[in-house]
Legacy VTK file of the C-alpha trace (Angstrom):
# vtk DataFile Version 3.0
C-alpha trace
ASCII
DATASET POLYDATA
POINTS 459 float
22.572 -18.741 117.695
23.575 -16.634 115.068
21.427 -14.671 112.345
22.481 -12.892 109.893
19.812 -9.911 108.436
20.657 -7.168 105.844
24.526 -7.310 106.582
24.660 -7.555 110.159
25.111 -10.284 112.629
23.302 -10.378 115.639
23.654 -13.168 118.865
19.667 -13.081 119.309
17.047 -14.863 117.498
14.441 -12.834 115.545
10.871 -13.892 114.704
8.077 -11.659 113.177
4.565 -11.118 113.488
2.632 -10.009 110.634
-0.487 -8.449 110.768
-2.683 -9.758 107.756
-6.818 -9.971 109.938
-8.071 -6.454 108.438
-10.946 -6.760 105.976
-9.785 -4.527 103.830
-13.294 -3.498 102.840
-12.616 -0.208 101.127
-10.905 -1.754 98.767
-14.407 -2.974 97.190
-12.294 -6.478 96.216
-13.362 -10.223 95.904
-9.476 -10.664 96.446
-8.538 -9.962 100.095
-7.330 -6.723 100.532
-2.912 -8.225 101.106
-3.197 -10.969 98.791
-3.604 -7.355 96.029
-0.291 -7.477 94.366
2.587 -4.882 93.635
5.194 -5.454 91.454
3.177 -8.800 90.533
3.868 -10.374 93.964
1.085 -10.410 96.845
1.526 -7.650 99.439
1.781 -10.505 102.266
4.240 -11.614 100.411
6.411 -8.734 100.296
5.255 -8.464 104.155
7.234 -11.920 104.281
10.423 -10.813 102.211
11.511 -8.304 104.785
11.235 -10.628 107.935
13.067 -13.332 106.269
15.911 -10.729 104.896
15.974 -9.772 108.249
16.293 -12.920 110.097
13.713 -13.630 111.501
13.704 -17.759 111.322
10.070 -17.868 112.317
7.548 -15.995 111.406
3.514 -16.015 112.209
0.895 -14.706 110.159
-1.864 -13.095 112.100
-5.048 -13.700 110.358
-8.911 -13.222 110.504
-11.706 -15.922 110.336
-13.051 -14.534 107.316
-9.385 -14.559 105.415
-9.769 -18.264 103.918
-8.168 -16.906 101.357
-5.342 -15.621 103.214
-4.820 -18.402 105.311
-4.376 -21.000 102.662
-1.701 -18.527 101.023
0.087 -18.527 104.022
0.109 -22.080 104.622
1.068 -23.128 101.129
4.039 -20.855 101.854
5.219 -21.104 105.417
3.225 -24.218 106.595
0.423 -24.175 109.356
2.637 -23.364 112.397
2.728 -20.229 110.492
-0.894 -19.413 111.295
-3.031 -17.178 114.150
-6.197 -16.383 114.224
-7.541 -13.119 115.774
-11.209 -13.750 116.376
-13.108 -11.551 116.366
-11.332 -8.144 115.696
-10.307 -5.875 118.585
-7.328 -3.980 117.232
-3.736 -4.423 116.411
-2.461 -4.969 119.684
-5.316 -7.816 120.359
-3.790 -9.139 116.775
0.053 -9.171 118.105
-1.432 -11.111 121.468
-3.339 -13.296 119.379
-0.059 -14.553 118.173
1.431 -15.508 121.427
0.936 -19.184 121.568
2.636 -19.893 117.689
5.304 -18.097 119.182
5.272 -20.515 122.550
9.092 -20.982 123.183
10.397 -18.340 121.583
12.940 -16.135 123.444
14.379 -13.252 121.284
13.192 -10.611 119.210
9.928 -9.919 117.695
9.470 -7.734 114.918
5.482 -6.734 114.477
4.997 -6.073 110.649
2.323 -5.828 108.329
0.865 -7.390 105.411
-0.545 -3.932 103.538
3.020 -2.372 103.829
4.704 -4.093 101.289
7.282 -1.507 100.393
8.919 -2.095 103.913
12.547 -3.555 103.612
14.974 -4.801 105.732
17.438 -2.232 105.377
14.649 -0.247 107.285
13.549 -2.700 109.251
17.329 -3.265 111.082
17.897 -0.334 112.789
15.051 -1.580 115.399
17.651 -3.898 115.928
20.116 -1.686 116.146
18.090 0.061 118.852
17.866 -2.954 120.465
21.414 -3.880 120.518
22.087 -0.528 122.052
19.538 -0.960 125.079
16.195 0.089 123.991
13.916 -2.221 125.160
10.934 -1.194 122.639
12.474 -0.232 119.187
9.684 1.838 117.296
9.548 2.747 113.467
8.568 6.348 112.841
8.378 8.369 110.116
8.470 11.965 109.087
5.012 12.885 107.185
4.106 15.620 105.101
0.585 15.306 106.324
0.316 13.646 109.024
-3.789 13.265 108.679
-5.013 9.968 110.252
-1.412 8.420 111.650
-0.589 8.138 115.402
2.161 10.961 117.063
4.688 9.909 118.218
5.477 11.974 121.679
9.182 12.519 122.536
11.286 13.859 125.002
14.046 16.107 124.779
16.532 13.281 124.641
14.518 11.471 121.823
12.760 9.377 124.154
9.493 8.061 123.015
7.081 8.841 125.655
4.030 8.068 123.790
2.288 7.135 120.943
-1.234 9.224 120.708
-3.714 8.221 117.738
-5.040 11.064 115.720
-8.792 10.278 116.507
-7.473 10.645 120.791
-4.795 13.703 120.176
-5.362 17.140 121.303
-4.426 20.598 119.167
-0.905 20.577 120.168
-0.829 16.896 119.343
-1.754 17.274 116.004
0.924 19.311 115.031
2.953 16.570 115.685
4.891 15.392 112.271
6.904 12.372 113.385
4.340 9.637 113.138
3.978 6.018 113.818
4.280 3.158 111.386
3.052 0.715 113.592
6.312 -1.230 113.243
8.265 -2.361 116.472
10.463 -4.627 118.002
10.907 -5.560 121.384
11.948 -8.415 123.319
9.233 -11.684 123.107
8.471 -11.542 126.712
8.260 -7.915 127.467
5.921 -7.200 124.261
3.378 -10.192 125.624
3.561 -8.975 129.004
2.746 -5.322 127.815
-0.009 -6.397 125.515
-1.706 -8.238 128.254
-1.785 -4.962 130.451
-3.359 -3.148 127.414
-6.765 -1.612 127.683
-9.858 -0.424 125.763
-10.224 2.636 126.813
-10.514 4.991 123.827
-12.323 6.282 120.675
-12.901 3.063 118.489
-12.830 0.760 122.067
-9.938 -1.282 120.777
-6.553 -2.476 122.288
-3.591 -0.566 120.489
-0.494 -1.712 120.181
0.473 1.750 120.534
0.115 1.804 124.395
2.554 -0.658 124.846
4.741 2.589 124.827
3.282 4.349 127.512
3.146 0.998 129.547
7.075 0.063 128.977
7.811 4.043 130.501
5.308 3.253 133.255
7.182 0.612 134.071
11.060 2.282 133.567
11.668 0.558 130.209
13.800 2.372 127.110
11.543 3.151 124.219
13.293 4.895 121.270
12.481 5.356 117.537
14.068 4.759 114.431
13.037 7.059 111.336
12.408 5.551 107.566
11.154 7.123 105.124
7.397 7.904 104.570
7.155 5.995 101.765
8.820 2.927 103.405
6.190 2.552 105.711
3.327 3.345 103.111
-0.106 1.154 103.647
-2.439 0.236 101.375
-6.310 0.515 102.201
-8.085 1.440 99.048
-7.376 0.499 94.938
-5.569 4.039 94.899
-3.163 3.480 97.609
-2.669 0.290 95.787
-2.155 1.990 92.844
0.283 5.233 94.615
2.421 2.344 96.200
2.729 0.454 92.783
4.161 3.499 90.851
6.305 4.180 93.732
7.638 0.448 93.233
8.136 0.908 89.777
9.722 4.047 90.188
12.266 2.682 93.273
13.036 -0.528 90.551
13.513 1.861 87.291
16.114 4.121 89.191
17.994 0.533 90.615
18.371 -1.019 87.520
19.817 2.367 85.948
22.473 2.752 88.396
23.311 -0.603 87.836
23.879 0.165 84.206
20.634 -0.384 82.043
19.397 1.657 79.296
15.748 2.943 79.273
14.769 5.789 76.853
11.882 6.302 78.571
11.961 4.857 82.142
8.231 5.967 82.986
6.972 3.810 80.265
8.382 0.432 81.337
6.932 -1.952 83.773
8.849 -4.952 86.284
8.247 -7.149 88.567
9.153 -7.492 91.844
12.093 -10.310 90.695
12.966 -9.343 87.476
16.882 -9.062 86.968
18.412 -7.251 84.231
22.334 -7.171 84.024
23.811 -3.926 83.130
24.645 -3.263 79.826
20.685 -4.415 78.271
18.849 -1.971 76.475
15.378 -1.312 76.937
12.760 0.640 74.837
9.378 2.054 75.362
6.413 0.535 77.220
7.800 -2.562 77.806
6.031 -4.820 80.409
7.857 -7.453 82.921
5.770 -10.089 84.694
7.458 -11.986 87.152
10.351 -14.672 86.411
12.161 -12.534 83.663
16.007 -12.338 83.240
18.126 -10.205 80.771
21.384 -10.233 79.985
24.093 -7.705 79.029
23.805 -6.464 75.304
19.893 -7.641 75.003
17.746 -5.414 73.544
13.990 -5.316 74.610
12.241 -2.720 71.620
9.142 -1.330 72.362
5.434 -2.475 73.530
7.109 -6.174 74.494
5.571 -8.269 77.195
7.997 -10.698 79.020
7.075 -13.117 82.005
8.730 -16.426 82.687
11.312 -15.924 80.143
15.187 -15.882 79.630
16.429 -13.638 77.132
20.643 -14.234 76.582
23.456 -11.869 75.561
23.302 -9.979 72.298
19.364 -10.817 71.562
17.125 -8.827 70.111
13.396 -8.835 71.199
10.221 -7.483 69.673
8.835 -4.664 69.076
5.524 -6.090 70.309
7.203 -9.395 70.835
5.545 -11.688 73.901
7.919 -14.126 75.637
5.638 -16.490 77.819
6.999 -18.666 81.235
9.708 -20.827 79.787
10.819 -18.925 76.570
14.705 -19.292 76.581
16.190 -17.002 73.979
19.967 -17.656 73.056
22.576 -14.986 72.145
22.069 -13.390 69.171
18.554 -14.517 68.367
15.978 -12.374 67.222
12.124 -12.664 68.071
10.522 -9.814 66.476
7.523 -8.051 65.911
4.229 -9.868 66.759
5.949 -13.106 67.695
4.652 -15.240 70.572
6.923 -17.985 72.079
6.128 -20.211 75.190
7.758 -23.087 76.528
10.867 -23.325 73.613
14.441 -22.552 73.664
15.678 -20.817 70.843
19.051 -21.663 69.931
22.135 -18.408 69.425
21.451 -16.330 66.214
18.257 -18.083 65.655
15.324 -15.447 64.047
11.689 -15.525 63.881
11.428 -11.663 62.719
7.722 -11.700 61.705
3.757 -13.087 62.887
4.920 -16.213 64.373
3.475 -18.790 67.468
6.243 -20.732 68.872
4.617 -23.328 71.470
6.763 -25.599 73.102
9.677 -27.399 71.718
13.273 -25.697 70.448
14.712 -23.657 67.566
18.276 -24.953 66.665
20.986 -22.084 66.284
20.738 -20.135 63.308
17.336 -21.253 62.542
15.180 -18.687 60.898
11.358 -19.359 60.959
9.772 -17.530 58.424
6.652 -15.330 58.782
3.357 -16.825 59.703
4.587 -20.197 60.992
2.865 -21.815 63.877
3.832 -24.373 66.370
0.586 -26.716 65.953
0.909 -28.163 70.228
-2.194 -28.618 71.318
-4.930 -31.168 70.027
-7.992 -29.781 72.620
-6.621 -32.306 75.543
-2.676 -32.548 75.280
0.180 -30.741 74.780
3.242 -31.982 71.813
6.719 -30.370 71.178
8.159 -29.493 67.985
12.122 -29.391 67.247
13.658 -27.095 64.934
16.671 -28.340 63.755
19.865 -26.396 63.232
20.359 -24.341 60.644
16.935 -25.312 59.494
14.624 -22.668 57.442
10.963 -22.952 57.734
9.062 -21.120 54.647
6.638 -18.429 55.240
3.137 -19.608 56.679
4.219 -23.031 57.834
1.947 -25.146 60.030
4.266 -27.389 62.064
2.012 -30.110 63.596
3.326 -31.578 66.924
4.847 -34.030 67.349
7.386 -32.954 64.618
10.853 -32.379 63.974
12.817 -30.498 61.716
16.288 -32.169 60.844
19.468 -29.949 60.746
19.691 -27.951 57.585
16.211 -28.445 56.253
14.184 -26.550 54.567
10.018 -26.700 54.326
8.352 -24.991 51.463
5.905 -22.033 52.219
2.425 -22.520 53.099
2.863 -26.039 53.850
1.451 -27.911 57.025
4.298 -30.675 58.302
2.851 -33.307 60.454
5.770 -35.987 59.612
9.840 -35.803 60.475
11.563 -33.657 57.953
15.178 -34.838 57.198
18.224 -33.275 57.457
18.965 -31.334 54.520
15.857 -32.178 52.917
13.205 -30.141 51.437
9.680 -31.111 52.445
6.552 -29.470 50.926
3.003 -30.351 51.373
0.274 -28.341 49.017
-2.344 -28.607 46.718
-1.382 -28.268 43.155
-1.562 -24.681 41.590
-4.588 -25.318 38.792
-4.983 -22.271 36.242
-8.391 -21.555 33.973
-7.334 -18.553 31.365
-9.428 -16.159 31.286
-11.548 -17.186 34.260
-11.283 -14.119 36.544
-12.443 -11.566 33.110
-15.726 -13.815 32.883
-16.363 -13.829 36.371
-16.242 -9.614 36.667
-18.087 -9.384 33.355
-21.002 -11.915 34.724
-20.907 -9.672 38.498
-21.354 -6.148 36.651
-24.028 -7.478 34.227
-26.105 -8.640 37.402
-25.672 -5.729 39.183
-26.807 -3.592 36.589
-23.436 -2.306 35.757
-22.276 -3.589 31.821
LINES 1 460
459 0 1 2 3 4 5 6 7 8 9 10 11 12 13 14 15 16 17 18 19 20 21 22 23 24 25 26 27 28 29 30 31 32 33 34 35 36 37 38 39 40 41 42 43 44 45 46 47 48 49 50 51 52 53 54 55 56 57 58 59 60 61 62 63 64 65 66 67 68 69 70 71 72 73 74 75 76 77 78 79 80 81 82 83 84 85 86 87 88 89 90 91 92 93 94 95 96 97 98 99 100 101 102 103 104 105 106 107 108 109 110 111 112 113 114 115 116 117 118 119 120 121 122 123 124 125 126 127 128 129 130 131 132 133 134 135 136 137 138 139 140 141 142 143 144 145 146 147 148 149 150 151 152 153 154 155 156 157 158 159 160 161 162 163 164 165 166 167 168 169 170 171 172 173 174 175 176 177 178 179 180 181 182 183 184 185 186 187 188 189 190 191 192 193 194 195 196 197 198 199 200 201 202 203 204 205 206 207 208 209 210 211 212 213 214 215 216 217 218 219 220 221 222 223 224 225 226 227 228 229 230 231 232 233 234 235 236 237 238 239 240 241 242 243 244 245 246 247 248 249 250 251 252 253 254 255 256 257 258 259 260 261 262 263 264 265 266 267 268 269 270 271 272 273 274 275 276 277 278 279 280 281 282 283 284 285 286 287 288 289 290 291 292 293 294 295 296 297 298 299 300 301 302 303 304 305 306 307 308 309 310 311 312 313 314 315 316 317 318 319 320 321 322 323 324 325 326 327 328 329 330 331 332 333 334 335 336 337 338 339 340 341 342 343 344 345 346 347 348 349 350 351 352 353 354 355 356 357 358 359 360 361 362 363 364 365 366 367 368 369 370 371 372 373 374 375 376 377 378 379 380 381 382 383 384 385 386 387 388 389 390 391 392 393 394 395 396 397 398 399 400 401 402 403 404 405 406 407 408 409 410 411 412 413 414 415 416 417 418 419 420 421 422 423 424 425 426 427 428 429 430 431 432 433 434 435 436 437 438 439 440 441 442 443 444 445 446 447 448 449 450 451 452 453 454 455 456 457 458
């Protein structure tokens, strides 16, 4: 079998275990502490990304009995095969072992991950592999820290050897001043790692079974433990809302640097906000506090202007959006359309050089090209139980303050008169208008001000 993972090919099989059974109780959360989200995708599921970049064709979840939650995320996902339980909680290498029957069968690779790292990737995930490849029988992920604090040391030899991994509550003095740390992610062979984690003891501060002594146990035994570096920021966890929020800015900041080397335009980079899948071809333009939710994609020559929201939305070649436009999920914009400021479209596509410049709510149907919609008009979809479409026609121009009621169309060409409300098909080429008639009474308003001041006291 062949896998290919992050550019390279490799003759063994890969599979991952990802650690998901902490409580996450400091982050003071409803939501369980990996289903949090960064870049608006769940931390598990950026756990997930990696392995699968990787290669690794199967994958197990490691979860706890209290993560209901969790469990049915990872199921909807990756199906119940996907799923171990650790029960009850006796430390990460009891979680790894706890995974050892889903991954019955299995002879390869196995990458132990976890679900509250979730800017890991696989370009520094595959040097474990690497290691491997080369002869290391345990492949460990370390990193350099600036404060080292809380993590594990990493002990090496003179020839770069891990020895051992020591955690900070167990390390002496000298240990402490170790700065090459442990991210807690390995790879080793299936086989070996079970056979090491079920020689794993207790014995220590918090009375749980590391997967950290795994190390010491494969040198026991004669077996090649090395380490591969990434960076600290790489292997950054999340246990409280202001790690959340430290590893969401440096998200932003890794996707605002990517899509400018790739040839966008942002005035003010800090200000703007993506997803984890938004694409945005070179060549777009991009103001000021702009916000992506997920599903977005820009093309080259767009322009986004300033304090826009986008999610679920397509915005073509040459458009202009906003400023303070919001595209909702399924908001196609053609080339050379304009939505501008304090316009609101879900669920239509909106034909090339359309406009709707001003105050509009475009609901679900379609603008014809070169349509313009004029300020104030609404898309009337929604009668308290069901949804309707409404269909602009091309080259049709909708008056100011238009209420369209759906189901309605517009034919190509046709104009409605301002401030009307269209509930029945408009021709092609035809004007419809629906109003009262304008009534006049001279001299009505001079009476009415005259009889106001005289009783308030004021003629």
């Amino acid at each position: 079998m062949t896998t290919k993972a992050a550019g390279a090919t490799t003759s063994r099989p890969r599979a991952a275990v990802i650690l998901a059974a902490g409580q996450g109780q400091r982050m003071k959360s409803h939501t369980p502490k990996v289903l949090h989200r960064v870049g608006g995708r769940a931390m598990l599921d950026h756990a997930i990304d990696a392995a699968q970049a990787v290669g690794c064709a199967r994958i197990v979840v490691v979860v706890g009995a209290h993560s209901q939650g969790v469990r049915v995320h990872v199921v909807e996902r990756l199906g119940e095969g996907a799923i171990a339980v650790q029960d009850p909680p006796l430390g990460t290498g009891h979680a790894v072992l706890a995974a050892k029957a889903a991954l019955k069968g299995f002879e390869g690779d196995v990458l132990v991950s976890y679900a509250d790292t979730p800017l890991l990737t696989a370009t520094a995930v595959e040097p474990l592999f690497a290691l491997r490849a080369a002869g290391a029988d345990v492949a460990v992920l370390g990193f350099d820290a600036a404060q080292p604090g809380a993590y594990g040391r990493l002990v090496l030899a003179a020839d770069g050897v891990l020895t051992r991994i020591v955690e900070a509550k167990d390390a002496d003095a000298g240990e402490l001043a170790i700065t090459a740390c442990n991210s807690g992610v390995l790879a080793a062979d299936a086989g070996l790692l079970f056979d090491l984690l079920a020689k794993v003891g207790n014995r220590n501060a918090k009375e749980e079974f590391y997967l950290t002594d795994i190390v010491g146990l494969a040198t026991d035994a004669g077996r090649s433990v090395r380490v591969a570096f990434a960076d600290e920021i790489d292997v950054a966890g999340v246990n409280s809302q202001s790690e959340l929020a430290a590893v969401e800015a440096s998200f932003q900041d890794r996707r605002r640097v990517a899509l400018m080397a790739d040839g966008v335009t942002m005035t003010a980079p800090h200000t703007v906000h993506f997803a984890w899948d938004t694409h945005i071809e070179g060549g777009a333009v991009i103001e000021p506090y702009v916000v992506f939710g997920p599903g977005v994609r820009v093309a080259t020559g767009a322009v986004i202007r300033a304090f826009s929201h986008l999610e679920g939305a397509v915005v073509q070649s040459g458009a202009v959006i906003g400023p303070y436009a919001r595209l909702r999920p399924g908001a196609d914009i053609g080339e050379g359309a304009h939505i501008g400021n304090f316009v609101e479209v879900k669920k239509v596509k909106v034909g090339p050089g359309a406009k709707a410049n001003h105050l509009s709510y475009l609901g679900d149907g379609s603008i014809g090209a070169g349509a313009n919609i004029g300020a104030g008009t609404i898309f009337c979809n929604f009668d308290g139980f069901d949804k309707f479409e409404t269909h602009v026609g091309e080259g049709a121009f909708i008056g100011s303050n238009c209420a369209l009621v759906a189901p309605v169309s517009i034919g190509k060409g046709a104009y409605t008169g301002s401030g009307s409300v269209i509930t029945r098909p408009v021709p092609a080429d035809s004007l419809a208008v629906e109003r009262g008639l304008q009534a006049e009474k001279p001299g009505w308003a001079a009476a009415f001000r005259e009889r106001k001041r005289r009783a308030k006291g004021l003629a």
